[in-house]
MARBA-940541 format. One record per residue (C-alpha): residue number from 1; residue in three letters; chain; x, y, z. Coordinates in Angstrom, 1 decimal. Layout:
   marti   ronu   kemar     east    north       up
     NUM    ala       A        X        Y        Z
...
//
This chain:
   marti   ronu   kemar     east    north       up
       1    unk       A     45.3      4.6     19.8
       2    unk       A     42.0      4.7     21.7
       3    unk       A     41.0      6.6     24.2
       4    unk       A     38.3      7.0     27.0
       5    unk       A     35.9     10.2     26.3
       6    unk       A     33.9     11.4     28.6
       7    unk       A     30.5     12.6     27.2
       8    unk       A     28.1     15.0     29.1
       9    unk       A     24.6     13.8     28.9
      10    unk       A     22.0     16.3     29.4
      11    unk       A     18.8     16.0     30.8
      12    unk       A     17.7     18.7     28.5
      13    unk       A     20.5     17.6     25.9
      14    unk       A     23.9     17.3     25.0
      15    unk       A     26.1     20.1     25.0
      16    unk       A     27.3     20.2     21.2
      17    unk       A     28.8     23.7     21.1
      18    unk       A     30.9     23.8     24.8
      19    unk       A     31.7     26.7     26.1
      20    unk       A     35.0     28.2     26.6
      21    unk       A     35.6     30.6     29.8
      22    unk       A     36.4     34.5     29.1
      23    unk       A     38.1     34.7     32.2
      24    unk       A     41.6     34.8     32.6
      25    unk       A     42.6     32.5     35.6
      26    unk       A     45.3     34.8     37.3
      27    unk       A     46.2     34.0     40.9
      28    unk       A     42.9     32.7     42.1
      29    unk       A     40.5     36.0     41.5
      30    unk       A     37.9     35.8     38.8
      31    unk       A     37.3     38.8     36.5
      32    unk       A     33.9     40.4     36.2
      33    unk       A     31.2     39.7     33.2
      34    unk       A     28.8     42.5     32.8
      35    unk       A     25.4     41.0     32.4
      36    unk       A     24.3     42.9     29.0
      37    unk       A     27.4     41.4     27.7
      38    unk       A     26.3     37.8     28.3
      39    unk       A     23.2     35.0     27.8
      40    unk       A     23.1     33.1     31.0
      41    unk       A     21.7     29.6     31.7
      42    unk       A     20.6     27.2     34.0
      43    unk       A     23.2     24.0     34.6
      44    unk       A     21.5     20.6     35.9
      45    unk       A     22.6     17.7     37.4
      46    unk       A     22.5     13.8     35.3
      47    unk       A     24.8     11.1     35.1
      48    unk       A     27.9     10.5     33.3
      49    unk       A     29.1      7.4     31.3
      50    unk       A     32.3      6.7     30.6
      51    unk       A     32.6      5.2     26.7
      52    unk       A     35.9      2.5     25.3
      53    unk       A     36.0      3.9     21.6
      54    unk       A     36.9      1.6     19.0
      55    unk       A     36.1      0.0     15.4
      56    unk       A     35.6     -3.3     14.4
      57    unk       A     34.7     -6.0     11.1
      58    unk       A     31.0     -7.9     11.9
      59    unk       A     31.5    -11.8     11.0
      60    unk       A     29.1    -14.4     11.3
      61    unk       A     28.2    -17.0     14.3
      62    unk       A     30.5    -19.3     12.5
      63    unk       A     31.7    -19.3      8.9
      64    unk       A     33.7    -22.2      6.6
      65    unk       A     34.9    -22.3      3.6
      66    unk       A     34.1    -26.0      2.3
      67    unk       A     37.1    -27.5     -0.3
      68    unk       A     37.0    -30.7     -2.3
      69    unk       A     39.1    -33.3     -0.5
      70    unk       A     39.4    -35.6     -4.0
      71    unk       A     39.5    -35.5     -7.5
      72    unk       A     37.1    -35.5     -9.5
      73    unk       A     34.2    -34.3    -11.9
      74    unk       A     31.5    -32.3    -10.5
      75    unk       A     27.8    -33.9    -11.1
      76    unk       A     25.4    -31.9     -9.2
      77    unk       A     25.6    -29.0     -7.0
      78    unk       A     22.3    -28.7     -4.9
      79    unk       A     21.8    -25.4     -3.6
      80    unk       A     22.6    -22.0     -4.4
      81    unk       A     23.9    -18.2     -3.1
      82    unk       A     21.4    -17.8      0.2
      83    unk       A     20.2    -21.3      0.5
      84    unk       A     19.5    -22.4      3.5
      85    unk       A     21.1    -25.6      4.5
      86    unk       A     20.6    -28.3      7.8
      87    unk       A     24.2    -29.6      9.0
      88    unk       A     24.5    -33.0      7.4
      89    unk       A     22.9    -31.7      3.9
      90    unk       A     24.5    -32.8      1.0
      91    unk       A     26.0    -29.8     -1.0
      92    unk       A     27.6    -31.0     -4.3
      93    unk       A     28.9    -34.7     -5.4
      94    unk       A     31.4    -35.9     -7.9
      95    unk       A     30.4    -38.2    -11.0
      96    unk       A     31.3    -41.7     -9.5
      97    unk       A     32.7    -42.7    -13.0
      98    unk       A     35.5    -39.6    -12.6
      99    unk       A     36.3    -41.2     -8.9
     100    unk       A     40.0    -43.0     -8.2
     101    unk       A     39.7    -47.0     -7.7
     102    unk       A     40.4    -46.2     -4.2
     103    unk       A     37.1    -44.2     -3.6
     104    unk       A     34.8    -46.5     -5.8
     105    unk       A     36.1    -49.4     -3.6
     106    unk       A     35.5    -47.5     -0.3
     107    unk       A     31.4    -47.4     -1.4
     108    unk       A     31.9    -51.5     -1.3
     109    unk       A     33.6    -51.4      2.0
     110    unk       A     31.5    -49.1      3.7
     111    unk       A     28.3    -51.6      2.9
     112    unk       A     30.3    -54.5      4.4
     113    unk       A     31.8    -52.4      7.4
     114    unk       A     28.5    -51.7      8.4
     115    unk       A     27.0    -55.0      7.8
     116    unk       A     29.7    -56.3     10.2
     117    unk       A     29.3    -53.5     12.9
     118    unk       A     25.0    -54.1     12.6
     119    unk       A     25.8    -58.3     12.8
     120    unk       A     28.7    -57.5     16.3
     121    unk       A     25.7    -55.4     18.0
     122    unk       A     23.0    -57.5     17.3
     123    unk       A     24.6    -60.4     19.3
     124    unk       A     20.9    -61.7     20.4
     125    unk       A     20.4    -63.9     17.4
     126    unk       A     24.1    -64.9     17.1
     127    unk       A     23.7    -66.0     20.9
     128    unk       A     21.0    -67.8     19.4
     129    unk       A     22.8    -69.5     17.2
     130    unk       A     26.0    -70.3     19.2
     131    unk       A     23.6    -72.0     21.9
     132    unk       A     22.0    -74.3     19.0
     133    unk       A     25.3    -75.0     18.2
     134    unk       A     26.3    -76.0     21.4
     135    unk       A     23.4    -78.5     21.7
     136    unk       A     24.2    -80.2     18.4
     137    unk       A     27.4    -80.5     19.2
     138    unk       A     26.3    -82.1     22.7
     139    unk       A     24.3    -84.4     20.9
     140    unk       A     26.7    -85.6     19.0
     141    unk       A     29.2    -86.3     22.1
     142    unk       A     26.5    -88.1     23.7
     143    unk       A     25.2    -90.1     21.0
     144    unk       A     28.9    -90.8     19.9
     145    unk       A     29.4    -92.3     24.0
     146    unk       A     26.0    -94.0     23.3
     147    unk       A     26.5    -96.0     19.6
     148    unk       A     23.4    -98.4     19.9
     149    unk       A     21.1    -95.3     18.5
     150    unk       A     23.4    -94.7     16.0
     151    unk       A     24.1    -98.4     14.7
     152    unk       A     20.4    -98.7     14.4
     153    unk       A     20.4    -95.7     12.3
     154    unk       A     23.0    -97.1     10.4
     155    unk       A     20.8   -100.3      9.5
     156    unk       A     17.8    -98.7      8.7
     157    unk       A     19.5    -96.7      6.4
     158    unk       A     21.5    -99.7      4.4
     159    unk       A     18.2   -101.7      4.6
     160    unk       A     16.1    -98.4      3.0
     161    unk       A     19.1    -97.8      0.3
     162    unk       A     18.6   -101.1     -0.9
     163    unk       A     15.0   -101.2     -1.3
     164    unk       A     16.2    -98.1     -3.5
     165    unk       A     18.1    -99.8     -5.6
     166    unk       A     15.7   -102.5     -5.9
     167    unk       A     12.4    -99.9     -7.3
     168    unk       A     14.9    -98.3     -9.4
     169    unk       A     16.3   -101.7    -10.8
     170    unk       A     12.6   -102.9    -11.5
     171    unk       A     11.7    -99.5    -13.1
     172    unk       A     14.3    -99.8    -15.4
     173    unk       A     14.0   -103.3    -16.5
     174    unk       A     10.5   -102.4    -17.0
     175    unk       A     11.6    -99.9    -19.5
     176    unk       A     14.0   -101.7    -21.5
     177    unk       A     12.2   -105.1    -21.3
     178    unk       A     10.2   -106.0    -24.4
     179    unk       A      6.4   -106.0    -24.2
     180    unk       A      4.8   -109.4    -23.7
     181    unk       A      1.4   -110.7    -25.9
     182    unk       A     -0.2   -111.6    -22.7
     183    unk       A      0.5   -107.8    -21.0
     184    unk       A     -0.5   -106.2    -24.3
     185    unk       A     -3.8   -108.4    -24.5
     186    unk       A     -4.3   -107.5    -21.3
     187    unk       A     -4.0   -103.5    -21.2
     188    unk       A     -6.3   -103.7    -24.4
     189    unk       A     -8.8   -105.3    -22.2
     190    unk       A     -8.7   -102.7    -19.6
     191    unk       A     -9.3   -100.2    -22.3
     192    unk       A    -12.0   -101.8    -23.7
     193    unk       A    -13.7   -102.0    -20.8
     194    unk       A    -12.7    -98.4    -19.2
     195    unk       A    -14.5    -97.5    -22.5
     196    unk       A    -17.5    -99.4    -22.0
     197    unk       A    -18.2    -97.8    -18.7
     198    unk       A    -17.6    -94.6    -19.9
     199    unk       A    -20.0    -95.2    -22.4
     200    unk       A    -22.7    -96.3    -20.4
     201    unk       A    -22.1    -93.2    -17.9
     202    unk       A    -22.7    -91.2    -21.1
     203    unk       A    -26.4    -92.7    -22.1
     204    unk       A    -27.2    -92.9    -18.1
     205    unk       A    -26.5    -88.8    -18.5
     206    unk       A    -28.5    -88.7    -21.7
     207    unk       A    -31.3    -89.9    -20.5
     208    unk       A    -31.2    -88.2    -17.7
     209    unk       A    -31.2    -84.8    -19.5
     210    unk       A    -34.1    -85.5    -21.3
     211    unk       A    -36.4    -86.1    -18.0
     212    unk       A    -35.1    -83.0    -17.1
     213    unk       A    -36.1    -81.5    -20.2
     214    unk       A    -39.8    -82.3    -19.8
     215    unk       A    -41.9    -79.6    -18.3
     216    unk       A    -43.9    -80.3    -15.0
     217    unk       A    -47.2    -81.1    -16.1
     218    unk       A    -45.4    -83.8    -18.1
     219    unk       A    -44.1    -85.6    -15.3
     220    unk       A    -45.8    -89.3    -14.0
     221    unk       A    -46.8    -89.2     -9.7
     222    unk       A    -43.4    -90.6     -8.9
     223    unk       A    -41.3    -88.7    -10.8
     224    unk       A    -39.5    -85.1     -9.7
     225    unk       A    -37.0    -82.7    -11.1
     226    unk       A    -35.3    -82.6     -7.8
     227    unk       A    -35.0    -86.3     -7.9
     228    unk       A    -33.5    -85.9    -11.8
     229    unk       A    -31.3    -83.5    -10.8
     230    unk       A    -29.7    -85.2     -8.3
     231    unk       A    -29.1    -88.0     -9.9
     232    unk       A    -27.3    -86.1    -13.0
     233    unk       A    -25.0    -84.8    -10.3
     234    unk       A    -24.2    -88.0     -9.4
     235    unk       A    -23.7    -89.2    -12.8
     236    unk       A    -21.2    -86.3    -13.7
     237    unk       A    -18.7    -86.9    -11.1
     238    unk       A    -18.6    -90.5    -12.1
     239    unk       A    -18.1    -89.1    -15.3
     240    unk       A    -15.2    -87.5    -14.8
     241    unk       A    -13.7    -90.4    -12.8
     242    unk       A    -14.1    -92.7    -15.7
     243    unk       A    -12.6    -90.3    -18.1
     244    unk       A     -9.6    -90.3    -16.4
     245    unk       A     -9.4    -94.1    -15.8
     246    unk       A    -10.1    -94.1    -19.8
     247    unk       A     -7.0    -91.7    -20.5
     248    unk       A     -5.2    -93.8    -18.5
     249    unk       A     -5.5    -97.1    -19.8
     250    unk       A     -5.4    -95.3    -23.0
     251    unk       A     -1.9    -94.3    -22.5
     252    unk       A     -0.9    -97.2    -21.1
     253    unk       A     -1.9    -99.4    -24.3
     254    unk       A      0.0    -97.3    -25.9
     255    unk       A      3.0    -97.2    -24.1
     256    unk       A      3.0   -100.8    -24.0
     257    unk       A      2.6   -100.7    -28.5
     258    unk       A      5.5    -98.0    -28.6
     259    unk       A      9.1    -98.9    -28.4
     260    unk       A     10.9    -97.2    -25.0
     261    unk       A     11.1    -93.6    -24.7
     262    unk       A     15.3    -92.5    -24.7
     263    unk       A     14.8    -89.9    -22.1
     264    unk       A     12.6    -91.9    -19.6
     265    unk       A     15.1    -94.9    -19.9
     266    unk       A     18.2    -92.4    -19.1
     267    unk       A     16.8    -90.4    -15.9
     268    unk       A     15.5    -94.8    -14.8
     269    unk       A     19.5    -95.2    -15.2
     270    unk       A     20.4    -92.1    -13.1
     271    unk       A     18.0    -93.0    -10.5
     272    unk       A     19.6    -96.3    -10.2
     273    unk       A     23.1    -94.5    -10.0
     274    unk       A     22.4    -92.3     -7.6
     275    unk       A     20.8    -95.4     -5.4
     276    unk       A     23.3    -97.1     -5.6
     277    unk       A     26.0    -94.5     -4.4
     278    unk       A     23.3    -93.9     -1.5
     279    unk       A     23.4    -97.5     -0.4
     280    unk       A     27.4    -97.2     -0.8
     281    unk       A     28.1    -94.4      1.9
     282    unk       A     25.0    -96.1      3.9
     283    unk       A     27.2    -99.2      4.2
     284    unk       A     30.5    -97.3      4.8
     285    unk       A     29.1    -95.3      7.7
     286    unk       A     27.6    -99.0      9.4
     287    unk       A     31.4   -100.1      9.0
     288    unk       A     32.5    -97.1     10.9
     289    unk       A     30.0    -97.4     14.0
     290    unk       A     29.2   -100.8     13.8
     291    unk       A     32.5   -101.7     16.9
     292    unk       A     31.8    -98.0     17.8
     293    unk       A     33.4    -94.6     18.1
     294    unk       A     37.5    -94.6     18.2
     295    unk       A     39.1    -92.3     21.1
     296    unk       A     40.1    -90.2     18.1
     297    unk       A     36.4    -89.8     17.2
     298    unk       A     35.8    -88.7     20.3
     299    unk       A     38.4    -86.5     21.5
     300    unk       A     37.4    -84.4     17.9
     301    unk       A     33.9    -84.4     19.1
     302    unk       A     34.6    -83.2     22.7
     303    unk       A     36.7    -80.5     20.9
     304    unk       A     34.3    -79.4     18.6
     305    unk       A     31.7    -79.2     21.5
     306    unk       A     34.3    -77.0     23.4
     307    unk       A     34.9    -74.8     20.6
     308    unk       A     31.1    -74.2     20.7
     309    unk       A     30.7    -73.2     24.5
     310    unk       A     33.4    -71.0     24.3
     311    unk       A     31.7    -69.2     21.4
     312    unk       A     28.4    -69.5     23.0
     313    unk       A     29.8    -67.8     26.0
     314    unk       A     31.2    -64.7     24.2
     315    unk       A     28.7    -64.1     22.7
     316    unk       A     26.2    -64.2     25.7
     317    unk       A     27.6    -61.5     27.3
     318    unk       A     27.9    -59.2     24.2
     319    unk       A     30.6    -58.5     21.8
     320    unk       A     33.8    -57.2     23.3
     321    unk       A     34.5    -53.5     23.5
     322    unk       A     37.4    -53.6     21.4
     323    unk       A     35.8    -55.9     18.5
     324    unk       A     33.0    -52.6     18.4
     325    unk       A     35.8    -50.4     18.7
     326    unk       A     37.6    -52.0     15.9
     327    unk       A     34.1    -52.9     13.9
     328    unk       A     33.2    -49.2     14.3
     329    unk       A     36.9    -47.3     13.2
     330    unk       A     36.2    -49.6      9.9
     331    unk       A     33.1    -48.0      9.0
     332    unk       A     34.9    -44.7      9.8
     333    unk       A     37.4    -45.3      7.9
     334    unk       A     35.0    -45.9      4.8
     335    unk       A     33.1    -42.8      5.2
     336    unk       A     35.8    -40.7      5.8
     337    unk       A     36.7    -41.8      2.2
     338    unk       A     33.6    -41.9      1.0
     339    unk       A     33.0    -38.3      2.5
     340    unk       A     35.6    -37.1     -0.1
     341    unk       A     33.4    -37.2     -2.7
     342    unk       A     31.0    -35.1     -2.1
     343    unk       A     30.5    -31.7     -0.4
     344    unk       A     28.7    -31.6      3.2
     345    unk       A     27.2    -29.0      5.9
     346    unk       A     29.0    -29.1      8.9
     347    unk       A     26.7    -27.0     10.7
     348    unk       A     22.8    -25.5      9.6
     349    unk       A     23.8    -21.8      7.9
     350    unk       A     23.5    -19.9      4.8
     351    unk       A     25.4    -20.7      1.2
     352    unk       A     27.0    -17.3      1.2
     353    unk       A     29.8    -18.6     -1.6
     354    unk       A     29.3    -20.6     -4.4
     355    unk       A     32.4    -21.7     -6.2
     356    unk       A     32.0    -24.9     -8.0
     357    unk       A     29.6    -25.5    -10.8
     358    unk       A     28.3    -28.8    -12.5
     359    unk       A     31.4    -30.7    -15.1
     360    unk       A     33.9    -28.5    -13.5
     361    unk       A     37.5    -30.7    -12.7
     362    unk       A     38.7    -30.2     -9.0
     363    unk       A     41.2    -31.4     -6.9
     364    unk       A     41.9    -31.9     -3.4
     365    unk       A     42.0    -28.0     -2.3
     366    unk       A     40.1    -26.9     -4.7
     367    unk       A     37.1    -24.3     -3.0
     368    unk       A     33.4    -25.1     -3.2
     369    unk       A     31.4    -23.6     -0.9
     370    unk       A     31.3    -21.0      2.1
     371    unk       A     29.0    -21.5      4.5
     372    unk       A     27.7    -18.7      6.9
     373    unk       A     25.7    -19.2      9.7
     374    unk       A     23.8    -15.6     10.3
     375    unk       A     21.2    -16.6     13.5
     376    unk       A     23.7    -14.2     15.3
     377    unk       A     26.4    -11.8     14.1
     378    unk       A     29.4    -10.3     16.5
     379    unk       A     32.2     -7.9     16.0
     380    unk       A     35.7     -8.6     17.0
     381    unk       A     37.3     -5.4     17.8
     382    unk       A     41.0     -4.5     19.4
     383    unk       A     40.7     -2.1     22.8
     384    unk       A     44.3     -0.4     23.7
     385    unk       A     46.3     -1.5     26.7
     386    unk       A     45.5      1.3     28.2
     387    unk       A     41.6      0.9     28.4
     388    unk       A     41.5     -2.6     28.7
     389    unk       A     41.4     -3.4     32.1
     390    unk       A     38.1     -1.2     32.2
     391    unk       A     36.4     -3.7     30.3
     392    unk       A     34.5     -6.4     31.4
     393    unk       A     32.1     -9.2     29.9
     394    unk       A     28.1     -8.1     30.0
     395    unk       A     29.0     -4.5     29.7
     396    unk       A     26.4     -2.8     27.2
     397    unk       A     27.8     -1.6     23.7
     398    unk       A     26.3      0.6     21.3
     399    unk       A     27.6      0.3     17.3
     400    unk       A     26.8      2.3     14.3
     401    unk       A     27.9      1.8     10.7
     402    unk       A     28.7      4.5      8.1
     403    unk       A     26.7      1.8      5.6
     404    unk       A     23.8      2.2      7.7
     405    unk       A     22.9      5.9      8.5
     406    unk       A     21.0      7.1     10.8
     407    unk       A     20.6      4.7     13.1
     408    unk       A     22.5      2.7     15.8
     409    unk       A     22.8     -1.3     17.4
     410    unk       A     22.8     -2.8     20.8
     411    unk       A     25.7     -5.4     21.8
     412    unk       A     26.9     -6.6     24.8
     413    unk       A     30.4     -7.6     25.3
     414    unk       A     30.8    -11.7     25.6
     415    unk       A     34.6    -12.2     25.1
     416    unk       A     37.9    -10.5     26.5
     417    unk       A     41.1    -11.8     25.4
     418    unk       A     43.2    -12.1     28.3
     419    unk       A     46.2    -11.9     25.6
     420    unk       A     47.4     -8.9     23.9
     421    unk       A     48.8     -9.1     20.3
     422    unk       A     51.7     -6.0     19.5
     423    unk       A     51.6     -4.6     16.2
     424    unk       A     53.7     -1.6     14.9
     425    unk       A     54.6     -1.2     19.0
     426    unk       A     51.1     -0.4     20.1
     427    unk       A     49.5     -3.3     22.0
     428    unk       A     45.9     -4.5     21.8
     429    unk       A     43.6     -6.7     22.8
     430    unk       A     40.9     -8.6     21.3
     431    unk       A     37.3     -7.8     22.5
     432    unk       A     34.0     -9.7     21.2
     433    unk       A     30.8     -8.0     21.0
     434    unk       A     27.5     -9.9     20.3
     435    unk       A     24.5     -7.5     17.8
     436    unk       A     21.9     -8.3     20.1
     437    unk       A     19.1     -6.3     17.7
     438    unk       A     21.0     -6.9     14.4
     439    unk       A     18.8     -7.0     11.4
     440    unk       A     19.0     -7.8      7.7
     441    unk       A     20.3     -4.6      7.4
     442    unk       A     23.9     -5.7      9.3
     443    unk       A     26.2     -8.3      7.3
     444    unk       A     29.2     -9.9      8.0
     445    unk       A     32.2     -7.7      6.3
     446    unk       A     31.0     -4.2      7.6
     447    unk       A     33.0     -2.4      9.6
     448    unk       A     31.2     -1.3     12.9
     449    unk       A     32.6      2.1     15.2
     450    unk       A     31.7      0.5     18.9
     451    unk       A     31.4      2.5     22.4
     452    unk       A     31.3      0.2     25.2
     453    unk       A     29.6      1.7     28.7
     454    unk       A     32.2      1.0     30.4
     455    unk       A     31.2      3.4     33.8
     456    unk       A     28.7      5.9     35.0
     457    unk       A     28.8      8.7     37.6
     458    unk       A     25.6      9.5     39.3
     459    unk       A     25.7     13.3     39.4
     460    unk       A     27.6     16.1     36.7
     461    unk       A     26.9     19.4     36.3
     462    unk       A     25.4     19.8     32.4
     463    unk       A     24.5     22.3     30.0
     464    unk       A     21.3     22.8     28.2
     465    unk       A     22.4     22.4     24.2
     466    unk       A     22.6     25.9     22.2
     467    unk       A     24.2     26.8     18.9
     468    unk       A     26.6     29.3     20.4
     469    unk       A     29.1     31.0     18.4
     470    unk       A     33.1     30.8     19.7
     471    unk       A     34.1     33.2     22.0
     472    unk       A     30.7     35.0     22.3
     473    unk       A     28.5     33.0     24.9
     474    unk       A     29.5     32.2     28.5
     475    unk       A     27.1     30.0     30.9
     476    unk       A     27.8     31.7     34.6
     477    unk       A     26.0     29.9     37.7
     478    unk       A     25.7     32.4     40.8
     479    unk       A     26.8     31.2     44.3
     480    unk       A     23.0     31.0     45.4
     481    unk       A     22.0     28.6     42.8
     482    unk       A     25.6     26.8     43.5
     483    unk       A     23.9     26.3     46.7
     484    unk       A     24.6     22.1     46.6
     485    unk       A     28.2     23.4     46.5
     486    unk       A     28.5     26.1     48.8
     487    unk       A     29.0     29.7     48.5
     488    unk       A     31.0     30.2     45.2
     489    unk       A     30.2     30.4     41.4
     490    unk       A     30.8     28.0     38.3
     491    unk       A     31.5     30.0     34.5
     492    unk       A     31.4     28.1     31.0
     493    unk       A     32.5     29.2     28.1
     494    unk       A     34.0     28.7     24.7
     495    unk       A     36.9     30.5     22.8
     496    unk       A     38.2     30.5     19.6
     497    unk       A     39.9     27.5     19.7
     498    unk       A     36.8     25.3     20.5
     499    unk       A     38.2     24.4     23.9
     500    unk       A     35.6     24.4     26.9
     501    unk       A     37.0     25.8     30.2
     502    unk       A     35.6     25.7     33.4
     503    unk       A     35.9     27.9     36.5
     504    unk       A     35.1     27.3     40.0
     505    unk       A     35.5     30.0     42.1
     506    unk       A     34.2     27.3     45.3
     507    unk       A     37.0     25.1     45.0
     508    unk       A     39.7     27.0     43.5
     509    unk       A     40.3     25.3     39.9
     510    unk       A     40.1     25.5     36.5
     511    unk       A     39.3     22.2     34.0
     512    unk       A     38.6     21.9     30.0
     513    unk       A     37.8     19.7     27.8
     514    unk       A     37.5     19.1     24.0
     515    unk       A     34.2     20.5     22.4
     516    unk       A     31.7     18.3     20.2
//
């Protein structure tokens, strides 16, 4: 059970060895000291505080202990006893090939969940789209109300799909025709003669070369290297024409000598096909337009165009709040799944715990981290009913530790419970007290002894501090220097018990107190 004490500060220093008075308090009279028989000393005047004694267990700002929420293999853990870690780090993961079908599908569904959230908020460019949309389908009423476009269309497009079919009749006749005398005579006359002027080119380039060959002094008045060079340009881009045009007829001769080639006649036979088929639907979709839409074709088209603006118009104004409320609980969903398998910081702390290691099996339950966050340490400690009420939050608190000698803390209380908890019939409350000049010295675990300040009195009579022996010394204050008083005298002394009495003779009383 606590208890207030009441502690004499001295000026000088603290009394430490009280004194206990010799006189015998009999009816108000106060015996006589002889003043060989005693020391005497000065008392002063100083303040007293008034100190709420108690003990209490330092923790941490905040502290969690981290379990695996799935089952699993471990693959990696990343950090290690004292690590420092951000909220959001990534502590440990399990080996996606030791994860339930459930959790491997939830990594699928959180990339599609967030696709669809990411495609709802973006609603700009599907606007965008919904009002081309709109238009087309616009177009299509109008032009549906207004055939005489259409029907043209319609003929053009019959009139082009047979001209189709006719280039890819011809093509293939050509193919699968035999070669006439008169058209062989006549592509090896266009290669003779492709030949010939190639040939010429060549001598005309020949000749050329050798002017150019000559040196200067060798050249006539009208003649110039300039002039020569030019003139071979000239020559070589013909040259390159003609050799083409050669090839050409070349290959020509020769297709027109060889027998059809297999694959050449089998795509002229597609292409006919599929020309054919083209100037099929070309002809059905005259047939349909040709007397004009049915009321049927319309009302589809009307319907389809207000399908449209209604779309167009949700989407102008944004998406609904409850398709992003239910867009965004599907992505939550996910990662809460995902989240299983793996270990993260809730808040930025210290790795104080380190219970899982790489390949190790775990389950849901099963510990793997504690996390500590040590910017700022407190101790909770329980105050008896009885003092409570004297404490209040702000009030200065000193601490010391019997792991940490010779030296002492600064709190300040931040927290009163305004609940008591009962235990073994003697009721406390719980009282938090902030370290405000803790250092690496103070960790979480160590129990503390607190005084909280929990009063002061301005003025106290207080003795200097002497190593007096029991029942030998006696402090005696005459009525002159008592003078603050009035007439009277104050004795202090100490007996064998240890017990500190004190006798005014001004005021008529006696009062003790335990020594220190």
């Amino acid at each position: 059970m606590k208890k207030t004490i009441v502690i004499i500060l001295s000026i000088v220093g603290v009394l430490a060895t009280a004194a206990i008075l010799y006189l015998v308090l009999s009816g108000g009279s106060s015996p006589t000291v002889e003043n060989d028989e005693i020391e005497t000393s000065a008392v002063n005047l100083a303040p007293v505080s008034d100190i709420v004694g108690a003990t209490g267990t330092v923790s941490s700002a905040q502290s969690a202990l981290l379990n695996w929420k799935t089952s699993g293999l471990v693959a990696d853990t990343y950090f290690e006893v004292g690590d420092a870690v951000q909220a959001g780090d990534v502590l440990a993961e399990l080996d996606p090939g030791s994860l339930s079908p459930l959790d491997i599908i939830a990594q699928a569904e959180l990339v599609a969940a967030q696709k669809a959230l990411e495609n709802l908020l973006e609603s700009r460019t599907q606007a965008a789209l919904a009002s081309q949309v709109v238009e087309s389908a616009q177009q299509a009423l109008e032009d549906a109300r207004n055939p005489l476009i259409d029907q043209a269309s319609a003929i053009q497009a019959v009139a082009e799909s047979e001209k189709a079919v006719a280039d890819a009749e011809r093509k293939l006749k050509m193919l699968t025709s035999p070669v006439s005398q008169s058209a062989l005579e006549q592509a090896q006359a266009n290669l003779v003669l492709k030949e010939k002027k190639l040939s010429d080119n060549q001598q005309l380039i020949d000749r050329i070369q050798k002017k150019l060959d000559k040196r200067d002094d060798q050249y006539l008045p009208w003649e110039s290297r300039k002039r020569y060079r030019q003139i071979m340009d000239s020559l070589e881009v013909q040259r390159i024409q003609l050799q083409i045009d050669y090839e050409n007829s070349l290959q020509r001769f020769k297709n027109l000598k060889s027998p059809p080639d297999a694959i050449e006649v089998a795509l002229a036979e597609a292409d006919l096909k599929e020309a054919q088929a083209q100037l099929l639907e070309a002809e059905m979709a005259w047939q349909r337009i040709q007397d004009g839409p049915s009321p049927a074709d319309l009302a589809l088209l009307e319907a389809q165009l207000a399908d449209a603006e209604r779309e167009y118009e949700r989407l102008v104004h944004g998406p609904a709040p409850e398709d992003i409320a239910a867009a965004q609980a599907r992505v939550t969903a996910a990662q809460s799944t995902l989240e299983k398998t793996r270990i993260v910081a809730p808040f930025k702390g210290t790795i104080s715990e380190v219970f899982s290691k790489p390949n190790d099996l775990v389950s849901p339950g099963t510990p793997a981290f504690r996390l500590d966050d040590l910017s700022s340490l407190s101790v909770d400690v329980g105050v008896s009913e009885i003092d409570i009420n004297l404490v209040e939050v702000g009030q200065q608190v000193i601490l010391t530790f019997d792991a940490i000698q010779d030296k002492q803390y600064s709190g300040r209380v931040v927290e009163v419970s305004p609940v008591g908890t009962t235990s073994l019939g003697i009721v406390d409350f719980m009282v938090k007290v902030d370290l405000t000049d803790a250092d690496k010295l103070v960790r979480p675990g160590m129990t503390a002894a607190v005084e909280i300040l929990v009063g002061q009195t301005a003025e106290a009579m207080h003795a200097p501090h002497r190593e007096m022996q029991k029942g030998r010394f006696v402090f005696h204050l005459d009525a002159d220097e008592y003078k603050e008083f009035g007439k009277g005298s104050l004795t202090v002394g100490i007996d064998q018990h240890g017990q500190a009495l004190f006798n005014d003779s001004l005021h008529g009383r006696a009062s003790c107190a335990q020594a220190t």
